[in-house]
Legacy VTK file of the C-alpha trace (Angstrom):
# vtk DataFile Version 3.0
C-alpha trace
ASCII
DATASET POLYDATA
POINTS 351 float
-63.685 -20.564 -83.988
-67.059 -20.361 -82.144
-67.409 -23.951 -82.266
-63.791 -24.359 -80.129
-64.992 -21.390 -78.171
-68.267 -23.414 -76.999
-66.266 -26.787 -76.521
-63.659 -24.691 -74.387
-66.999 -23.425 -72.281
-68.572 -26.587 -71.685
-65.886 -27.996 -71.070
-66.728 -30.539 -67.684
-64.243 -32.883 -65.571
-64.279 -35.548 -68.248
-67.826 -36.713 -67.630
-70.778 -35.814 -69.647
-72.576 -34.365 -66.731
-71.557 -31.324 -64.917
-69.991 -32.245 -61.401
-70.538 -29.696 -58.756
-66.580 -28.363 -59.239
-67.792 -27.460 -62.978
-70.625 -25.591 -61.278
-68.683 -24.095 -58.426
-66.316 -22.668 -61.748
-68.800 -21.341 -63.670
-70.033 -19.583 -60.781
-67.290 -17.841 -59.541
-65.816 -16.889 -62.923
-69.357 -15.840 -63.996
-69.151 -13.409 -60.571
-65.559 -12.688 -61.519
-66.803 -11.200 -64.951
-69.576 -9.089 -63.492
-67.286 -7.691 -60.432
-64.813 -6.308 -63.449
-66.901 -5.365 -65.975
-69.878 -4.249 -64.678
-68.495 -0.818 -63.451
-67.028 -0.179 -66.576
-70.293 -0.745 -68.138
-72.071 1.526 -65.935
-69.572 4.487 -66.119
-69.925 3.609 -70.288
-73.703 3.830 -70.053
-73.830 6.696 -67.321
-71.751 8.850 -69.644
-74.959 9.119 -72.057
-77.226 9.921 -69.100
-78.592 13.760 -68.468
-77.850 15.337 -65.619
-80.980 14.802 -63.995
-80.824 11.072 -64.697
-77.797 10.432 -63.054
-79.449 11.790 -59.459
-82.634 10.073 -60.024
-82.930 7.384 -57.279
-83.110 4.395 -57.932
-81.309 4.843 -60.870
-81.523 3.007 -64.171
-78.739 1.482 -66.173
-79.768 2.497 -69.075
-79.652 5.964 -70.158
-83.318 7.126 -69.846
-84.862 10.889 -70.007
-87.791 12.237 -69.315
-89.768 12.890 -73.096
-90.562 16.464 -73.711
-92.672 18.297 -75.827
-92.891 21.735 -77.251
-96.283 23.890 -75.943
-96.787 26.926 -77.529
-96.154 30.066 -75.105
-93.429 28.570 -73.369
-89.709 29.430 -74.357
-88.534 25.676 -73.002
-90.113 22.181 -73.722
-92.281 21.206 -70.734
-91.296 17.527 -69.414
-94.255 14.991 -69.994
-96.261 13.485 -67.152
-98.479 10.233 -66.649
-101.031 11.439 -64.409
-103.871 9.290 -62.820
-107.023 11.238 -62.193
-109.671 11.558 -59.242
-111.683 9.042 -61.700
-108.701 6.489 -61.875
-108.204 7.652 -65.436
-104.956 8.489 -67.018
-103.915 11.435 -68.743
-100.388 12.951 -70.452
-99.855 16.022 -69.113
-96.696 18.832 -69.320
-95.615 20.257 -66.034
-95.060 24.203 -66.241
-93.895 23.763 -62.608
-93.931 22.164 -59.268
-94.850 23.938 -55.717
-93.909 21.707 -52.736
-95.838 18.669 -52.893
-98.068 19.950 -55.862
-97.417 19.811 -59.669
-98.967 22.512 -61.768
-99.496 21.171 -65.487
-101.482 21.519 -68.649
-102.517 19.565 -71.403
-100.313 20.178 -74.583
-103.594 20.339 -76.919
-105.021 22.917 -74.919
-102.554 24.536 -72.607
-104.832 27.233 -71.379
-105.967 25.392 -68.188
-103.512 24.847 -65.033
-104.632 21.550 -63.575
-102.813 21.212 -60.150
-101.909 17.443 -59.461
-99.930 15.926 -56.090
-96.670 15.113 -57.299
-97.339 11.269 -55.794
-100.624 10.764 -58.513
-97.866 11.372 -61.213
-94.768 9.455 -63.277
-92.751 10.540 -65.758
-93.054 9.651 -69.165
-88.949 8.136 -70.380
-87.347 7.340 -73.248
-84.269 5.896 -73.980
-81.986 8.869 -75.257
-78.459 9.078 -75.822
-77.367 12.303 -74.471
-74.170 12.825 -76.914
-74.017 16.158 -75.706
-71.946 15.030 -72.880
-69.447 14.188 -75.552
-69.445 17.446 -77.907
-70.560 20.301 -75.646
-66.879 19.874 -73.569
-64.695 19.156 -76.306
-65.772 22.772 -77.876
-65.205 24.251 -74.226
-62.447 22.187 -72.987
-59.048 21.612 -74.568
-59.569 18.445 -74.344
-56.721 18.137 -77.407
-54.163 20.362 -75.767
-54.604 17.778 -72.484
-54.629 14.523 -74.691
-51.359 15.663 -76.321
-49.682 16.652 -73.218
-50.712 12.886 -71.584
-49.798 11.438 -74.795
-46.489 13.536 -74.523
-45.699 12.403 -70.948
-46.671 8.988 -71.227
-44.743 8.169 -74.360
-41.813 9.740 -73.216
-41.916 8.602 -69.869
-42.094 4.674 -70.953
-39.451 4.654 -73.185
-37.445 5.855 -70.464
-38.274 3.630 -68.016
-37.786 1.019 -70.223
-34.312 2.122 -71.124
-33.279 3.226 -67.729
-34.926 -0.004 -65.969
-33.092 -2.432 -68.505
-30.007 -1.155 -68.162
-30.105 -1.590 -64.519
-31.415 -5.251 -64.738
-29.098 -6.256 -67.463
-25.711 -4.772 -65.443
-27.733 -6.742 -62.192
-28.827 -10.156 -63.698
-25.293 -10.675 -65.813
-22.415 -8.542 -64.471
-20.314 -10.647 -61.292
-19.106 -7.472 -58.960
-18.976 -6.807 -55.568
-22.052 -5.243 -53.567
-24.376 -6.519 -56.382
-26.946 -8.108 -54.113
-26.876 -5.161 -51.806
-27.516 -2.810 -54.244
-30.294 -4.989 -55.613
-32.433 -5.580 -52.531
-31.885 -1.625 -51.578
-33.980 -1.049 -54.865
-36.441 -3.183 -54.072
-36.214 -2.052 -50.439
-37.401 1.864 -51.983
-41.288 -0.164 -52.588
-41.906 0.123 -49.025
-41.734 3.796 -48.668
-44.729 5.585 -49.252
-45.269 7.963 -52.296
-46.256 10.633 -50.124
-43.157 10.560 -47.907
-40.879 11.512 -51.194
-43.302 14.250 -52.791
-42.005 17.388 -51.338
-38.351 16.222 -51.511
-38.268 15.664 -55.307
-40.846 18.804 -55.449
-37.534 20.554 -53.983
-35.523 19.318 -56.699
-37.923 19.933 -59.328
-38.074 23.223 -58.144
-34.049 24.274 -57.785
-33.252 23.001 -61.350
-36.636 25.063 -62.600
-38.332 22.083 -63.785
-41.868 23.495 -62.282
-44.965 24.139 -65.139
-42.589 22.142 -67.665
-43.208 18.475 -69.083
-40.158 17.243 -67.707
-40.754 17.606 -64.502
-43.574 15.142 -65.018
-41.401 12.806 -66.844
-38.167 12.863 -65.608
-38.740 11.984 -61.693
-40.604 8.561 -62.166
-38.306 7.370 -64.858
-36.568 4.369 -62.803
-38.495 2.606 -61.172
-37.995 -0.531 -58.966
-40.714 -2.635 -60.026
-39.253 -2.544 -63.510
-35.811 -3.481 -62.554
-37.082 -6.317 -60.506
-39.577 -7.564 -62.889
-36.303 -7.664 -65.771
-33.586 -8.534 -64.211
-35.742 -12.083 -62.965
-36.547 -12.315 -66.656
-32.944 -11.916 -67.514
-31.943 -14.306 -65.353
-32.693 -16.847 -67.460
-31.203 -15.830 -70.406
-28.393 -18.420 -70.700
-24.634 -17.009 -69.861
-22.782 -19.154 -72.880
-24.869 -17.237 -75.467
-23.581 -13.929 -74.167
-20.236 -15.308 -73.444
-20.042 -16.076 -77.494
-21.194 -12.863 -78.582
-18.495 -11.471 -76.597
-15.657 -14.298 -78.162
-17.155 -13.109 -81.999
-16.204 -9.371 -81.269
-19.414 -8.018 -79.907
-19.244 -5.180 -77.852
-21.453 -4.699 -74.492
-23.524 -2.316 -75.955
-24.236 -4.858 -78.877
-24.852 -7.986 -76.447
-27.419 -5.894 -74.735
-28.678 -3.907 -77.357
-29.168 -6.858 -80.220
-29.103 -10.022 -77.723
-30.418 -9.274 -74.640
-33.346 -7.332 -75.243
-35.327 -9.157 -78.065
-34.762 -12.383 -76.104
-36.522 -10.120 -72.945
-38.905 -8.739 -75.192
-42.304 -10.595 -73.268
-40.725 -8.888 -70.028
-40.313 -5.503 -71.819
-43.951 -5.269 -73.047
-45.188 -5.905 -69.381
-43.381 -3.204 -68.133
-44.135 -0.809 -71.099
-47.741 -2.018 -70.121
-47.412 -1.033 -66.480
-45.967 1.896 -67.567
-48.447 3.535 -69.662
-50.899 2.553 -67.170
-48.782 4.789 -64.748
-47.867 7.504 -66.410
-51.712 7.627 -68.020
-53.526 7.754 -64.998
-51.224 9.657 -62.791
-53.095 12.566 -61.036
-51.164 14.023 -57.820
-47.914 14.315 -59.341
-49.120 16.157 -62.403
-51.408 18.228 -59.731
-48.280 19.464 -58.248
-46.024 20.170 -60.914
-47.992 22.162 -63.393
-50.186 24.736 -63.025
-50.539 26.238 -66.279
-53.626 24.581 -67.449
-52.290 24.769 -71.437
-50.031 22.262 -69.474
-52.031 20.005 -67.611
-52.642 16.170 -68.715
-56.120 15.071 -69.166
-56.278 13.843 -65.273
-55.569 17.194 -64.271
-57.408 19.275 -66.635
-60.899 16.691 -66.135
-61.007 18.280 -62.215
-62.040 21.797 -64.340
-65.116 20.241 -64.162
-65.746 20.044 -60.459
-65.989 23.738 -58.906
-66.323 24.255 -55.537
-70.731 24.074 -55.583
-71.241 21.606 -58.399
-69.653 18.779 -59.868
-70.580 18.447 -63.809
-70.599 15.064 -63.653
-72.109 14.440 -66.877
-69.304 15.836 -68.773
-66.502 14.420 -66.180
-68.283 10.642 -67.246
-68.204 11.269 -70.659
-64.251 12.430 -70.964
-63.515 9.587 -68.548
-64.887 7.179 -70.759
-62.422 8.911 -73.908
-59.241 9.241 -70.964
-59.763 5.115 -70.596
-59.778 4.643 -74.854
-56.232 4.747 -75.532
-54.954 2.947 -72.512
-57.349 -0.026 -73.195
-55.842 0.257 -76.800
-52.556 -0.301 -75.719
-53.839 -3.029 -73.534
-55.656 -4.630 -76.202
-52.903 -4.925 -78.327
-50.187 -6.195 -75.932
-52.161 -8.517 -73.206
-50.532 -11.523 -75.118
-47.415 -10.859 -73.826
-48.547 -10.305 -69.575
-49.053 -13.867 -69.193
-45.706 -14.735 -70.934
-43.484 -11.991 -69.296
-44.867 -12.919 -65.963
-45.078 -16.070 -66.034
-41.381 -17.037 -66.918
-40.144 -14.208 -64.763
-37.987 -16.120 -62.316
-37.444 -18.972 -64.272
-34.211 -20.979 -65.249
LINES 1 352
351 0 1 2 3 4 5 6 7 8 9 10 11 12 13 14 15 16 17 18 19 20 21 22 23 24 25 26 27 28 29 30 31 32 33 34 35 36 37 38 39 40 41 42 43 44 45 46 47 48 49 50 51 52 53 54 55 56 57 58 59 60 61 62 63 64 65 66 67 68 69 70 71 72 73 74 75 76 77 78 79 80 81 82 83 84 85 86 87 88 89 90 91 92 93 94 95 96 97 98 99 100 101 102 103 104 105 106 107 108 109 110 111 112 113 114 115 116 117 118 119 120 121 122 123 124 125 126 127 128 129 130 131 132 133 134 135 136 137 138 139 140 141 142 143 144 145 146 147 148 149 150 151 152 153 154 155 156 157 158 159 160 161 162 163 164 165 166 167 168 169 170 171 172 173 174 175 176 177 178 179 180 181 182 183 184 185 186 187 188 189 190 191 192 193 194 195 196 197 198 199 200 201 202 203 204 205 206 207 208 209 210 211 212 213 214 215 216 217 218 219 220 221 222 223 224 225 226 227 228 229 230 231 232 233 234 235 236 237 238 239 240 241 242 243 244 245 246 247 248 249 250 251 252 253 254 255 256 257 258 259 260 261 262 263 264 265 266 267 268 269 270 271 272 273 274 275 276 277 278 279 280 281 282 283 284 285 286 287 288 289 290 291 292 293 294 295 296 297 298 299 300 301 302 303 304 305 306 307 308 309 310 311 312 313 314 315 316 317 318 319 320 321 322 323 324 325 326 327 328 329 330 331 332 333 334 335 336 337 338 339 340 341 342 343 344 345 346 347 348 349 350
């Protein structure tokens, strides 16, 4: 396997030596890489920081902290100091505080003497420290589990749906001959030019008369059809041939069977790009949720992560680290049905 893998990646224009195309490649799928990976390296990395590492400029990439140590007559451990002396000598001191532009510290072996250094004649002493505190310390004081049921609630429910819903639509589009078809087709995909925010506080309305507000399926229900989905299938069922339907229907199968048994395996590559977009949708939705619910033993992990930003300070320790566990399950579900994007996309339109 890693022996096709390095052919595949040296891989040249059909000389031994690299032209300057092969170069040009490398080089702009090498920046490619970095420009989509990189910030999800740094959010994975900045979720183990402290706070105080996060706001130290410039910053580091890796998760350093400042090393400690524990001095006898003082209730906290004292943050450890490389200090250069008036001699040019170096010494580790602890710093009980800092006045202004002047650091008052001590010597942990005998902390009885304040020296008083200028901050500039000093630098801290790191060490590379996982801070898995940014982890554990919110999911004991954040329902973290009530949220990640609720999202897993809304985005299950809300896919299979719109896969239902959306394939219906498509299949009664891409194979039914009736008058107005086209019409109603490109008003559909006329509804992607208008603006999310134009619709909000109509549906809000509805939500509202049929008493849908602080309840699930008022998440749910409103963004179950959508037109991207009916576009994206019924150009995928478009190339299902009509004669295999047509002898389904000679053998005694009903409609619901042709579509049910026929129609969707053969569009299953289409179905799991959809489900894909879905998830995506439904898992990172914010403003809609926002709206909606406000019961917080309610709210979807979007919502309930913005319990970490009050109005003076912004935790953003803990809002990395349950970003990072938000972006798990949808990379799961990614992971596991990428194979089919390139297939269902690819073929959509074809005949």
């Amino acid at each position: 396997m890693f022996a096709v893998v390095g052919d595949y990646l040296t891989r040249t224009r059909g000389t031994k030596q690299l032209h300057w195309t092969d170069l040009f490649t490398y080089f702009y799928l090498t920046l490619g890489t970095l420009l989509m990976f990189l910030p999800v390296v740094w959010l994975v990395l900045s979720s183990f920081k402290t706070p105080a590492a996060l706001v130290r400029f410039p910053p580091d990439l890796l998760p350093y902290d400042v090393e400690s140590v524990v001095v006898p007559g003082y209730d906290e451990p004292l943050p450890l100091y490389t200090v250069t002396m008036e001699d040019g000598s170096t010494r580790q001191l602890a710093q009980v505080r800092r006045v202004g532009l002047e650091a008052q510290m001590i010597d942990p072996s005998a902390p009885g003497e304040i020296i008083r250094v200028p901050t500039s004649q000093r630098e801290e002493v790191r060490q590379l420290r996982l801070a898995t505190e940014n982890y554990t310390e919110p999911l004991q004081r954040f329902n973290f589990l009530v949220y990640l049921r609720n999202s897993v609630v809304v985005t299950l429910a809300a896919t299979l749906l719109t896969l239902v819903i959306n394939s219906m639509a498509a299949f009664a589009l891409a194979k039914y001959e009736f008058r107005g078809r086209q019409t109603i087709f490109v008003i559909i995909i006329s509804t992607l030019m208008i603006p999310i925010s134009v619709i909000l506080v109509p549906v809000f309305l509805v939500i509202t008369g049929i008493g849908w507000n602080n309840n699930l399926l008022g998440v749910i229900i409103p963004g179950a059809a959508t037109p991207t989905g009916v576009f994206l299938l019924r150009q995928y069922m478009i190339t299902i041939p009509d004669e295999l339907l047509a002898a389904a229907r000679i053998d005694g199968a009903s409609e619901w069977r042709v579509y049910w048994q026929i129609v969707l395996p053969l569009a299953a590559p289409a179905m799991a790009v959809l489900a894909i977009f879905s998830v995506m949708w439904r898992w990172n939705d914010f403003l809609w949720p926002l709206i909606v619910l406000t019961r917080s033993e309610l709210f979807t992990l979007q919502v309930g992560l913005a319990a970490f930003q009050g109005e003076l300070n912004v935790q953003w320790h803990y809002v990395l680290a349950m970003t990072v566990l938000t972006l798990l399950p949808i990379t799961l579900v990614f992971a596991f049905l990428q194979r089919f994007i390139t297939t269902g996309i690819a073929t959509t339109g074809l005949k």
